[in-house]
N, C-alpha and C positions, 0 to 999 in steps of 0.2 A: 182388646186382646193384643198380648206381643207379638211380634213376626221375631222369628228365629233369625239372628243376626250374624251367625256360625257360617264361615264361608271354608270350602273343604282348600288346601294348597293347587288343588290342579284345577280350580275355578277362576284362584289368584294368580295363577302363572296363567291361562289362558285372557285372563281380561284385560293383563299390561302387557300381553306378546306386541311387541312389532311397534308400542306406541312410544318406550325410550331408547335413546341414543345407542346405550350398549346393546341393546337385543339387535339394531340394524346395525354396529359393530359384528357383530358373533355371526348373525348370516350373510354376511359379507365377507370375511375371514374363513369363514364355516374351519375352525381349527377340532371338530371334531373325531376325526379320521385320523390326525396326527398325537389326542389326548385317548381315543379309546383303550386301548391298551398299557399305555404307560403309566407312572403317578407324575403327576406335576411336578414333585420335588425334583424330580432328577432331571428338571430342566434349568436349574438354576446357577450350574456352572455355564449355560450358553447364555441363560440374561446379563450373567456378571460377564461374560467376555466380550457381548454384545454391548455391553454399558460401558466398558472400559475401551473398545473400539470405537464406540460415540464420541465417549470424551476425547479422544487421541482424534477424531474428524474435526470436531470444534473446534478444540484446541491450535490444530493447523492452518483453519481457516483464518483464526485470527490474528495468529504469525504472520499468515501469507497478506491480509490487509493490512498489517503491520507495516512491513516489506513494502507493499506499493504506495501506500502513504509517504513513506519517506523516500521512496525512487521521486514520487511527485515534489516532493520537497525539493531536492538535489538537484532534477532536473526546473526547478523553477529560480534556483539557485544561480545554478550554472549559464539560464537566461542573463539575469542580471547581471554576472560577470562578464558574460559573454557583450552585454552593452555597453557597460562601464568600462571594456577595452578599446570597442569600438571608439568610442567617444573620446578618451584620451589618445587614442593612435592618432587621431583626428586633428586634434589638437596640438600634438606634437609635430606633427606634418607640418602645420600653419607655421609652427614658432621658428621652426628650423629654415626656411627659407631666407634665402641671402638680404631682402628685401626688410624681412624685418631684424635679422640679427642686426642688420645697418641702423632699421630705426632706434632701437634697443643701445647700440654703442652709440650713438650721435648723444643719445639720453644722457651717457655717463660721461661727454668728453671722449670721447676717444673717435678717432677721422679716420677714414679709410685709405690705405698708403695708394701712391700714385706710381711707386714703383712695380717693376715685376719681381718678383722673388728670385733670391739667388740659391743658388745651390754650393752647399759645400762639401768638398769632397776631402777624406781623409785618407791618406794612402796608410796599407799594411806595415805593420811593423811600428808605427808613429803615433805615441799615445801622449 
């Protein structure tokens, strides 16, 4: 004999209550207090303004990592420049000392005078 295989809708709504994701969505939400009396439709200018507010939140965050991405660039930048003076001030220090411009001119021929410098003095008027 067949067994009647006809199940009534409020059999099928009570045998998956509570067992998939959206039903523990919807009692969790419980948004029916806010849909009892209205139609659904006329909630669709606040999805689209909510959807367009979304995008404009996204949208900024990824400017704003955009933004500290390249602050970190600039400032890792600015490191190396900041060394590459260091290290030539350094340098420049060294070269500049009496000690070595002397070794540097002995290189070329040229002696260090034994005199003391003279001064000359031009008076007003006498060009």
């Amino acid at each position: 004999m067949l067994e009647n295989t006809y199940r009534h809708p409020e059999e099928e709504e009570d045998h998956y209550k509570g067992k998939s994701i959206f039903s523990w969505i919807d009692t969790l939400l419980n948004l029916e207090f806010v849909l009892k009396n209205r139609n659904p439709a006329s909630y669709i200018s606040y999805i689209l303004f909510m959807t367009v507010v979304g995008i404009f939140y996204i949208g900024n965050s990824h400017y704003a990592e955009k933004g500290h991405r390249k602050l970190l660039k600039l400032e890792h930048t600015v490191g190396d420049l900041r060394t590459d003076y260091t290290t030539l001030r350094a340098k420049y220090m060294y070269v500049v000392k009496q000690s070595e411009v002397l070794k540097r001119a002995k290189q070329i021929g040229l002696e260090e005078s034994k005199k003391a410098p003279t001064k000359i003095k031009v008076k007003k008027g006498e060009h």
